[in-house]
Each structure stands twice: as C-alpha cells, then as structure tokens.
FIVEXVO-936734 format. One line per 2 residues: number of its first residue (from 1); their letters; for each residue x, y, z of N, C-alpha, C. Coordinates in steps of 0.1 Angstrom, whole numbers, plus 5000, padded with zeros to 4 digits. Atoms other than C-alpha are relative to their C-alpha. Example, Ala and Ser with C-alpha at 12.3 -4.5 7.8 and 13.67 -1.06 7.14 Angstrom:
! FIVEXVO-936734
1) as) 5009/4988/5000/5123/4955/5078/5009/5012/5000  4991/4989/5000/5137/4989/5071/4992/5011/5008
//
This chain:
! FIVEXVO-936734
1) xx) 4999/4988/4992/5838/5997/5533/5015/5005/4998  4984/4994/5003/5876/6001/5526/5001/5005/4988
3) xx) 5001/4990/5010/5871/6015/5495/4989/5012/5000  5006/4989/4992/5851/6040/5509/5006/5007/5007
5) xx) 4985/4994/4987/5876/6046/5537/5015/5002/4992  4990/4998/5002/5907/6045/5517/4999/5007/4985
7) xx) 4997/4997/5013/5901/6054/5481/4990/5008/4997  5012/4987/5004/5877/6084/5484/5005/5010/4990
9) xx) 4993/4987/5013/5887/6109/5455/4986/5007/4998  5007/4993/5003/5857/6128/5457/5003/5019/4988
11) xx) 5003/4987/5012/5852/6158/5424/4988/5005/5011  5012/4997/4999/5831/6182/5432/4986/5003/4991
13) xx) 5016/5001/5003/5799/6178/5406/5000/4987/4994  5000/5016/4999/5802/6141/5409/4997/4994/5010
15) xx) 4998/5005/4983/5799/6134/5448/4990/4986/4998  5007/5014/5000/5773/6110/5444/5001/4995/4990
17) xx) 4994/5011/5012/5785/6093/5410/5012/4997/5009  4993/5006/4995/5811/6090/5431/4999/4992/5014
19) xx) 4999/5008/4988/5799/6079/5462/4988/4984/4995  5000/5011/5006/5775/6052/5441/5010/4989/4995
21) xx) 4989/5007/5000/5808/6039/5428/5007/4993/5009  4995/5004/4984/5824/6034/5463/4989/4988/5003
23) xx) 5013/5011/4997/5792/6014/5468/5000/4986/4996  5003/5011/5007/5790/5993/5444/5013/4992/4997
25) xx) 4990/5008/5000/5828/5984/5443/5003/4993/5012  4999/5011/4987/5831/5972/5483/4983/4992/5000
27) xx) 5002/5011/4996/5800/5957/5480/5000/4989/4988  4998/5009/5005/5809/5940/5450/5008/4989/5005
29) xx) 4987/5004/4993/5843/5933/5464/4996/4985/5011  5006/5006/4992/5826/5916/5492/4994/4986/4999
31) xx) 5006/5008/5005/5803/5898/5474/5006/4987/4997  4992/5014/5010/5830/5876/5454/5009/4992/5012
33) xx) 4988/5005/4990/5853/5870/5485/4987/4995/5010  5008/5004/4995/5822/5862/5505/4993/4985/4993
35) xx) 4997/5013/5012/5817/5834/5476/5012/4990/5004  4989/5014/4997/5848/5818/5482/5003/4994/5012
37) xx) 5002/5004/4987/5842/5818/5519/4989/4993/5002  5013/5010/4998/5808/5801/5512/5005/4989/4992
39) xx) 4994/5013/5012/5826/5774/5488/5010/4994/5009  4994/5005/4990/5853/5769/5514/4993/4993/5011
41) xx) 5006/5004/4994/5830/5766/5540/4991/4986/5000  5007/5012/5005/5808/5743/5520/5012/4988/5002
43) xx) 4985/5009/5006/5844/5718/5513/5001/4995/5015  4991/5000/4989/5854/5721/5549/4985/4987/5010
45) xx) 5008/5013/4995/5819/5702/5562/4994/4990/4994  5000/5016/5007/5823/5672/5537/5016/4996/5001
47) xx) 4988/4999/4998/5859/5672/5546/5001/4989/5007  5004/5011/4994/5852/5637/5565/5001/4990/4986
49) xx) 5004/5007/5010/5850/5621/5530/5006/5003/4986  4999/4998/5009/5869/5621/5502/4992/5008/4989
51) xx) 5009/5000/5007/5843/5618/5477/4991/5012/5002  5010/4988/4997/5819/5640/5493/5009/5017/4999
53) xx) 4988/4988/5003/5850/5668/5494/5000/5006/4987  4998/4994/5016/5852/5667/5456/4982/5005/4998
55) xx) 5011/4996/5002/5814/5673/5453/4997/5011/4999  5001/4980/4990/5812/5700/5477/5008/5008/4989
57) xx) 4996/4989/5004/5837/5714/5460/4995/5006/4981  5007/4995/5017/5819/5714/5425/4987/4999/5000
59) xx) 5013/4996/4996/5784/5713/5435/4999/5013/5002  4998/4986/4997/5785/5750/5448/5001/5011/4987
61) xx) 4993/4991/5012/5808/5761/5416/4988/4995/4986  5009/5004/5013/5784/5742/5393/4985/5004/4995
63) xx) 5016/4990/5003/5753/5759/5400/5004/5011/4997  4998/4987/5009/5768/5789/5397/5002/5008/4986
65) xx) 4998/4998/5015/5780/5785/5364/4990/4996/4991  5010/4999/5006/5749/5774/5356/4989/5013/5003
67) xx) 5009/4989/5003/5731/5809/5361/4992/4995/5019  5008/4999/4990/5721/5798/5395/5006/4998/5016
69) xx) 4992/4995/4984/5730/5814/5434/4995/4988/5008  5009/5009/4988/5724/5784/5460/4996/5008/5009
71) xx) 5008/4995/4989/5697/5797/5486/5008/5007/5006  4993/4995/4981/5720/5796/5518/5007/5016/4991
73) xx) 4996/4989/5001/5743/5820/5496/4993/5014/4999  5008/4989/5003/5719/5842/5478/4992/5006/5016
75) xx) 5009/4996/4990/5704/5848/5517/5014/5006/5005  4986/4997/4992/5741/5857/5529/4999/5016/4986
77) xx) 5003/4990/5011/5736/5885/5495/4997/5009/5008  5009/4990/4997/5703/5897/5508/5008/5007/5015
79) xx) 4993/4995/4993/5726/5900/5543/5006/5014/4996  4991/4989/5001/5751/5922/5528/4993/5011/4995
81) xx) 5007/4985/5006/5727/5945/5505/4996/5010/5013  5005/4995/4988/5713/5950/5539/5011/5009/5009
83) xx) 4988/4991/4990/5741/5961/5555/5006/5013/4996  4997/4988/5008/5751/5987/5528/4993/5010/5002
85) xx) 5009/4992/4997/5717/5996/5536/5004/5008/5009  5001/4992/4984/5719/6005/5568/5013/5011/5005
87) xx) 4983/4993/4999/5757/6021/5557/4993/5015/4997  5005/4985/5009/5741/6046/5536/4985/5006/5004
89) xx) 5008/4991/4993/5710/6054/5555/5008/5007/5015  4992/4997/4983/5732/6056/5592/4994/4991/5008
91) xx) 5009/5010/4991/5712/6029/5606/5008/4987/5005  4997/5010/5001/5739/6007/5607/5007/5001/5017
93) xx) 4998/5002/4984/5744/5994/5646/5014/4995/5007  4984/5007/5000/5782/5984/5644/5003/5015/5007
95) xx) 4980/4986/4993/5815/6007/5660/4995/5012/4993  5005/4986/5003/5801/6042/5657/5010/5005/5001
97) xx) 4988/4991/5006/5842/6056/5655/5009/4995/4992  4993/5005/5008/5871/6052/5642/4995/5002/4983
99) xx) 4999/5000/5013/5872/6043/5601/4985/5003/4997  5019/5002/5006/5825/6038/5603/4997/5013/5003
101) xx) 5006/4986/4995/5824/6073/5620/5004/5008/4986  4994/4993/5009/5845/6086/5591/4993/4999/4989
103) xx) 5013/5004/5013/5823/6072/5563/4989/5001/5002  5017/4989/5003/5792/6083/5578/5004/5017/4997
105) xx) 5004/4988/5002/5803/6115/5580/5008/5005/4984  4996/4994/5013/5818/6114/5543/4990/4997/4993
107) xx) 5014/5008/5005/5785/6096/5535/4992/5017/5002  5008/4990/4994/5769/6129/5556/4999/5011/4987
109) xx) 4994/4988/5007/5789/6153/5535/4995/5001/4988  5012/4997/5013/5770/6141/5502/4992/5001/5001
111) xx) 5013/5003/5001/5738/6130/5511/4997/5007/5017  5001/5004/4991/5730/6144/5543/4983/4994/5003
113) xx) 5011/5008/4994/5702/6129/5566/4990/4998/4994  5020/4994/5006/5668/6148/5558/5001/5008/4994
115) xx) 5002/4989/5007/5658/6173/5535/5006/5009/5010  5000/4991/4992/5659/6197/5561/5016/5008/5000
117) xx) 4980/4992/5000/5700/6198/5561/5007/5002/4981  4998/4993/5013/5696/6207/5524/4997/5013/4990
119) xx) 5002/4982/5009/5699/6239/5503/5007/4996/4987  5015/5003/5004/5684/6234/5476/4998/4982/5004
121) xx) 5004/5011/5000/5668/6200/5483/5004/4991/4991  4993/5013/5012/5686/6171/5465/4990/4985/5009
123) xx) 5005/5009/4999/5683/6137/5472/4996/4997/5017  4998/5006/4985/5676/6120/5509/5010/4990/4997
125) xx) 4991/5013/4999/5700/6093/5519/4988/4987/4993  5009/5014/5006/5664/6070/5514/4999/5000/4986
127) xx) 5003/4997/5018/5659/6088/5480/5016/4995/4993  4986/5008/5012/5698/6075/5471/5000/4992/5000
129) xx) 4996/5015/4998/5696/6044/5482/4986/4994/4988  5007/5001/5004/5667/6041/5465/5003/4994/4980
131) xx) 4994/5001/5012/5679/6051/5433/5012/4995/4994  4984/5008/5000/5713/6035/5434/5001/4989/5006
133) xx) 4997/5013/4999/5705/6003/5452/4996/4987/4990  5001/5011/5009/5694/5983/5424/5015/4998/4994
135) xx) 4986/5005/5009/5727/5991/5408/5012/4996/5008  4991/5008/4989/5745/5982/5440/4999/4980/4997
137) xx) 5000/5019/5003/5726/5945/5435/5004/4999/4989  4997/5007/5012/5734/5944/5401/5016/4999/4997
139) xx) 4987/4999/4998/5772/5951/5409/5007/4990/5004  4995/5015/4993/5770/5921/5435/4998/4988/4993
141) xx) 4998/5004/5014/5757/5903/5407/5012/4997/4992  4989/5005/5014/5780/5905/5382/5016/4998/5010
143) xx) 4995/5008/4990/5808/5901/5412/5004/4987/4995  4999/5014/4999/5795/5869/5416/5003/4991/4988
145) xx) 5000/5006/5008/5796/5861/5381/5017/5001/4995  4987/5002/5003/5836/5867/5382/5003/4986/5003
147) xx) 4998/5014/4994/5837/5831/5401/4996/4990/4989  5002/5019/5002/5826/5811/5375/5005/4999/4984
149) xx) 4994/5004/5013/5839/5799/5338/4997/5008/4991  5003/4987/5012/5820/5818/5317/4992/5013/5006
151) xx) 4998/4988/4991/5820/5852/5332/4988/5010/4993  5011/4988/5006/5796/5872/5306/4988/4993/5000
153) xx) 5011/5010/4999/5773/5839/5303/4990/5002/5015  5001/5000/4987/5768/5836/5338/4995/5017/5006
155) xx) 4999/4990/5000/5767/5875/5344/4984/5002/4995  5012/5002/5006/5736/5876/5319/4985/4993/5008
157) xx) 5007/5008/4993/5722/5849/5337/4994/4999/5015  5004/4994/4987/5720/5864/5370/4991/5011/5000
159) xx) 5006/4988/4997/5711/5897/5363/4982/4996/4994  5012/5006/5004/5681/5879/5345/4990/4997/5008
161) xx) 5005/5005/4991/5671/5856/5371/5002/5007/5015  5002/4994/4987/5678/5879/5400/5002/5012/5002
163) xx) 5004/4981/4998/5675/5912/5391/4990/5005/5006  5001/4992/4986/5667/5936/5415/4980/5003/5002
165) xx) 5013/4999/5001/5630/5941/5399/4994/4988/5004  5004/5018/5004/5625/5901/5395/4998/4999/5018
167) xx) 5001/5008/4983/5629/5896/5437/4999/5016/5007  5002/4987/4991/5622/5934/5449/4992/4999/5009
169) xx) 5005/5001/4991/5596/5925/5468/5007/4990/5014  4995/5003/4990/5615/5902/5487/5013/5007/5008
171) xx) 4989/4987/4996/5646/5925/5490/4993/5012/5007  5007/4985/4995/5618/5957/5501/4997/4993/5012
173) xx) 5003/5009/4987/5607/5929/5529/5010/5002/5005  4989/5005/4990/5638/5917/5544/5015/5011/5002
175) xx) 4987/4987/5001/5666/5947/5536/4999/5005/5012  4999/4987/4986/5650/5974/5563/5000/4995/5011
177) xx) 4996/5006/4989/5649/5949/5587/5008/5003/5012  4987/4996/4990/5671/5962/5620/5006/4987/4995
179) xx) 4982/5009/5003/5708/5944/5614/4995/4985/5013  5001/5015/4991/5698/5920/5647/4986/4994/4997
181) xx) 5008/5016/5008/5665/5907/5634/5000/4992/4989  4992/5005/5015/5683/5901/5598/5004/4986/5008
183) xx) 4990/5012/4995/5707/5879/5621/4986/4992/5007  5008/5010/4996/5679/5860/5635/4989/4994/4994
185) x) 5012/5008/5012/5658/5850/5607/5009/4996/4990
//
C-alpha cells in the first residue's frame, strides 16, 4: 500500500499500467517480507532446542528452494491476494481515512466503481482485477522466489506449480470471501 500512497507518478494514457504496477510491486513487496516473518516466526517456536532451531531454520528455506511454498505460508499468500482484492474493488473493511481513503480515491480516479460512473465504458474495478490479478499472483510469486538460492530456478518453479490458472479455482473460492471470514477459516 505505500507504494501506492507514496510513489504514485500517474501519466495520463497509462493510469492503469500504472496503477497494475503499484499493485503488483506492494504486493510483491509484501509478499517477500511476509516470508521472512514466516521463517522467523517458524525459528522462534523451535527456539527451546538447539537442534530443532537449526532445522526450522532450513526446513522452511529448503522447501522453497526446492520449488515448493509450505501450506501454512502459501494460505497467508491467498490472505494477502485477498486483501489487494478487496483494495481494488473498495471492499476492503480496514481505516476508511487517512493514507486507505486516499488510495481508494486514487484507485476511484482510474477505475471507478460501476460502469455507470464511465464515459465511454472502460473497465469495472471487477473487470481490472480480473484482468490484472493473475499478474498480481504471479508478482507475489516471483517475490517469493527472491528468498531463495537460485532465484530464476525457483521463480520458474513456482510460477509452474502455482500459477494463477493451476489453483484458480481455489483462489476464485477463498479470495471474495469478506476479510473477517478469510480470518476465520
């Protein structure tokens, strides 16, 4: 969201190349720093145990480098996609001023709502997310694949195994979900 909020450089016949950009860099952003707080987190409850400490800490890193997201994280993912969602439709239930008021209504300014607040009829907010949230996942994706040794290996390996087509149904399930029954499942 802070690259949204602070580094908006909107052109005018670019708005939405540019506001897909904005997208896909905070929630990449997100993604990779949300990685190291699931790797820390993992460390911190084997932290009783030497042994088990060093595991944790390469258990986590070692699936990943092998081409594969552990569950708990890849479900903290589907979290965030969701959340972008609900950035970029307005559905999202957080602090309605300040910096989130400002980005819906720079969000507004390209896409707004419904047809209705368009002349000539472009996209909907549904019809951008639509068309731009694969490349949001594929963003968080490759992200995640800065975390690990071999960065284009890995990268490859994800978008493979967890491209946006490969698990859409479960992402078209659990995404529109309101934000508080996300948090309770």
């Amino acid at each position: 969201v802070y690259i949204i909020e602070k580094n908006w450089h909107v052109k005018t016949e670019t708005k939405e190349q540019d506001l897909r950009e904005a997208f896909i860099q905070c929630a990449a952003a997100e993604t990779y720093l949300l990685w190291q707080k699931y790797k820390d987190d993992k460390n911190k409850k084997k932290n009783d145990n030497v042994e088990g400490l060093l595991s944790a800490q390469n258990e986590a890193q070692n699936e990943l480098n092998s081409g594969i997201i552990p569950p708990e994280f890849l479900r903290t993912m589907f979290y965030t996609f969701g959340d972008y969602r609900d950035i970029c439709l307005g559905t999202d239930i957080s602090k309605k001023n300040g910096e989130e008021s400002d980005i819906k209504n720079k969000i507004h300014s390209i896409i707004p709502s419904t047809e209705e607040d368009k002349s000539p009829p472009e996209l909907t907010r549904k019809g951008w997310w639509d068309e731009y949230g694969p490349s949001i996942w594929k963003g968080m994706l490759c992200a995640l694949s800065h975390a690990s040794r071999d960065q284009k290996k890995v990268c490859t390996q994800l978008n493979f195994t967890y491209n946006y087509n490969a698990i859409k149904t479960y992402i078209e399930n659990f995404v529109p979900r309101p934000p508080f029954l996300r948090w309770f499942t």
